[in-house]
KOLMI-622141 format. One record per residue: residue number from 1; x, y, z of N, C-alpha, C in turn. Coordinates in steps of 0.02 Angstrom, whole numbers, plus 32768, in hexadecimal, padded with zeros to 4 digits. Example, Ala and Ser with C-alpha at 12.3 -4.5 7.8 and 13.67 -1.06 7.14 Angstrom:
// KOLMI-622141
1, 8294, 7EE4, 8186, 8267, 7F1F, 8186, 8294, 7F5B, 8186 .
2, 8282, 7F90, 8162, 82AC, 7FCB, 8165, 8285, 8002, 818A .
END
This chain:
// KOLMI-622141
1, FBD5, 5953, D61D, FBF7, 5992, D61D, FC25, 5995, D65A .
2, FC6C, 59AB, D64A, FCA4, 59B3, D689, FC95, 59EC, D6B2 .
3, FC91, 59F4, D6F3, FC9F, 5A37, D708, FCC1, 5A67, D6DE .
4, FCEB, 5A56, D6C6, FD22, 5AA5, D698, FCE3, 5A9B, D664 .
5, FCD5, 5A86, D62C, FCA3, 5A97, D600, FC84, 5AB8, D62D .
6, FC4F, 5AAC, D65D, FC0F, 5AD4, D680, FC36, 5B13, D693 .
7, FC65, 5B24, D69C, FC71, 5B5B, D6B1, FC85, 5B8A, D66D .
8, FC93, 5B67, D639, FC9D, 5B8C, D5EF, FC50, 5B9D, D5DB .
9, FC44, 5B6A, D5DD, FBF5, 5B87, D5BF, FBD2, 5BC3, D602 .
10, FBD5, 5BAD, D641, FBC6, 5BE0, D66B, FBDE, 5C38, D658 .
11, FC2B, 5C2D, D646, FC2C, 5C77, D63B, FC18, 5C87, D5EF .
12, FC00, 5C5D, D5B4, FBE0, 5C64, D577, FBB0, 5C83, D576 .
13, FB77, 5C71, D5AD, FB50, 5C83, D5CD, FB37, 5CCD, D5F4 .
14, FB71, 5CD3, D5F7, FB85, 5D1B, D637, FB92, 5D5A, D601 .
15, FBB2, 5D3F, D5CE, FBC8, 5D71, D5A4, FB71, 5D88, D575 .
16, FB61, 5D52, D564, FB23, 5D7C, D550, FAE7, 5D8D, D571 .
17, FAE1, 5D7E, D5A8, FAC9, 5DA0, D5DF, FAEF, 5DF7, D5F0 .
18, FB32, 5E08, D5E8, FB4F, 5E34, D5D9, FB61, 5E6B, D5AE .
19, FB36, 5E4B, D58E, FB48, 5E60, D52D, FB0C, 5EA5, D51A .
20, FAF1, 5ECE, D53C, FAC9, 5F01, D536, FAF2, 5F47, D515 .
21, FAF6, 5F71, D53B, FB12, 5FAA, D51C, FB5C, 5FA3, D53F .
22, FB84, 5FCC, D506, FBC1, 5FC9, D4FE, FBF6, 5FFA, D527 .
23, FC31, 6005, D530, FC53, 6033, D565, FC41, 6035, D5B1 .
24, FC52, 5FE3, D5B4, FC3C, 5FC1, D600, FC84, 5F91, D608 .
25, FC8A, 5F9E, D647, FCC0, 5F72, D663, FC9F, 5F2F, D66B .
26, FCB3, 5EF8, D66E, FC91, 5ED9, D677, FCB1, 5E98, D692 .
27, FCA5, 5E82, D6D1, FCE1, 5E50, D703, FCB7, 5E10, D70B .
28, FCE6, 5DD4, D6FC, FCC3, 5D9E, D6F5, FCE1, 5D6B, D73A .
29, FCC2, 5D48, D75D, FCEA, 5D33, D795, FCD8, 5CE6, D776 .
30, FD29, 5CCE, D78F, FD23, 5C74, D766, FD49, 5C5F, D797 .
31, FD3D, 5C2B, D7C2, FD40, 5BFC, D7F3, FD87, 5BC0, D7D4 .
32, FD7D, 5BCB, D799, FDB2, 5B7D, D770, FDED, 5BB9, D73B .
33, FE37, 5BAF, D755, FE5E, 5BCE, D74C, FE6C, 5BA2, D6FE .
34, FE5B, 5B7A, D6F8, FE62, 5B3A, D6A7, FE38, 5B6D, D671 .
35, FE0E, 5B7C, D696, FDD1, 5BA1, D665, FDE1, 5BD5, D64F .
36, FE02, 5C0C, D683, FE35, 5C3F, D66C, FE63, 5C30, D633 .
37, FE9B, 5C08, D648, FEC9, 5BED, D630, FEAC, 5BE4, D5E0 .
38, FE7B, 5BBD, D5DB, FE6C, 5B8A, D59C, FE53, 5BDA, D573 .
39, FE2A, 5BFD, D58D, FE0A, 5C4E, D56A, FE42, 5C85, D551 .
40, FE72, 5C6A, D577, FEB1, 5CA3, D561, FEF3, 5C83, D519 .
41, FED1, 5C36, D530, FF10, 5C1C, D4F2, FEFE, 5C29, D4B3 .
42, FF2A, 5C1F, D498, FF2E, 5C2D, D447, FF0E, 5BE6, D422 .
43, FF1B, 5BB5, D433, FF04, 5B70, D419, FEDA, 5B60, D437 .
44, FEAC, 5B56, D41F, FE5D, 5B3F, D433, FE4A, 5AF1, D41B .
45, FE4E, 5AC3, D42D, FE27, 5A91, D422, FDE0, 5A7C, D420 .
46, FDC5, 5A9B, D46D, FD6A, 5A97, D482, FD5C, 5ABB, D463 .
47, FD19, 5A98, D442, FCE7, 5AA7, D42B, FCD4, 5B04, D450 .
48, FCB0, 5AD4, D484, FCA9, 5B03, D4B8, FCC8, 5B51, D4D2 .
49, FD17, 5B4D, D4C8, FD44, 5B68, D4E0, FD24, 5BAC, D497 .
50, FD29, 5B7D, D479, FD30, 5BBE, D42C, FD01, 5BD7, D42A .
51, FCBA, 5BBB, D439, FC6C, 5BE2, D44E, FC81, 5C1B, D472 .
52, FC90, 5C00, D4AB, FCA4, 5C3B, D4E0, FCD5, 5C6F, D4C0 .
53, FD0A, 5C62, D4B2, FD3F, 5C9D, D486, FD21, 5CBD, D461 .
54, FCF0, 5CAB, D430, FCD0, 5CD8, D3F0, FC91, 5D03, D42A .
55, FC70, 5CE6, D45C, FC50, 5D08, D483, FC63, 5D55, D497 .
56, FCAD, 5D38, D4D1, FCCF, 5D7D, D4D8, FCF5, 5DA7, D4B3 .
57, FD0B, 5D9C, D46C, FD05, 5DC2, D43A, FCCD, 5DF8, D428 .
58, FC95, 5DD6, D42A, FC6A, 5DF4, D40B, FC5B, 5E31, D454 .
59, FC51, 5E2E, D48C, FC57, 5E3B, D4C7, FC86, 5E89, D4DA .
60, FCCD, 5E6E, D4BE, FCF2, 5E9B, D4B7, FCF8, 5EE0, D480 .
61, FCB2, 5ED0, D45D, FCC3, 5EFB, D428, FC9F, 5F4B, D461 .
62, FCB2, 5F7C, D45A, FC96, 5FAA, D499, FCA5, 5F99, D4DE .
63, FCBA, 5F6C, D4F5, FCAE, 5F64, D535, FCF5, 5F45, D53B .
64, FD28, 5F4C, D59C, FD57, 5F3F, D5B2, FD35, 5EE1, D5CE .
65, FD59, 5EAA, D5BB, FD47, 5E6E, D5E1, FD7E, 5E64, D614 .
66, FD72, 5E5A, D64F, FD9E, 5E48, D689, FD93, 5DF4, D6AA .
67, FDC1, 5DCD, D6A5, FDBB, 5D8B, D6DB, FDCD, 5D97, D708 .
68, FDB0, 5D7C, D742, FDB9, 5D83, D783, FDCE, 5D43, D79F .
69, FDE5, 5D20, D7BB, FDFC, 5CD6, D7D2, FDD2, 5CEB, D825 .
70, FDAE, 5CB8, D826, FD99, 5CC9, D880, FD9E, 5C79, D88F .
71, FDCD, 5C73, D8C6, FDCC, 5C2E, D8D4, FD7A, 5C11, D8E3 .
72, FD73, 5BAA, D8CA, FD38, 5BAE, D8BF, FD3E, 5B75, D902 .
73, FD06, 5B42, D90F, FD06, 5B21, D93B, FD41, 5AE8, D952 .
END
């Protein structure tokens, strides 16, 4: 597994850890600006990438999703 996967599946992760009751802001902080990048495009290749997209879909239904970029190490 690449770092950028671990950090896709990391916020896969985050979102349903997140996923409780609805009309919540809800701010995700991601260290890999690729990971952003790859979550916002329209063309999806990874596997992975599309797990995560159908995640924060489902996420967004009631609730505001925010990325946060925080520089990482």
């Amino acid at each position: 597994m690449t770092v950028f996967q671990a950090e896709i599946v990391g916020i896969t992760k985050g979102t349903k850890c997140a996923s409780a009751p609805t009309s919540k802001s809800i701010n995700i902080l991601v260290d890999r600006k690729a990971a952003i990048k790859a979550l916002h495009s329209a063309n999806t290749k990874s596997h992975c990438v599309r797990l995560c997209k159908q995640a924060i879909a489902r996420l967004l239904v009631g609730n505001s999703v925010n990325f946060i970029w925080v520089p990482g190490h």
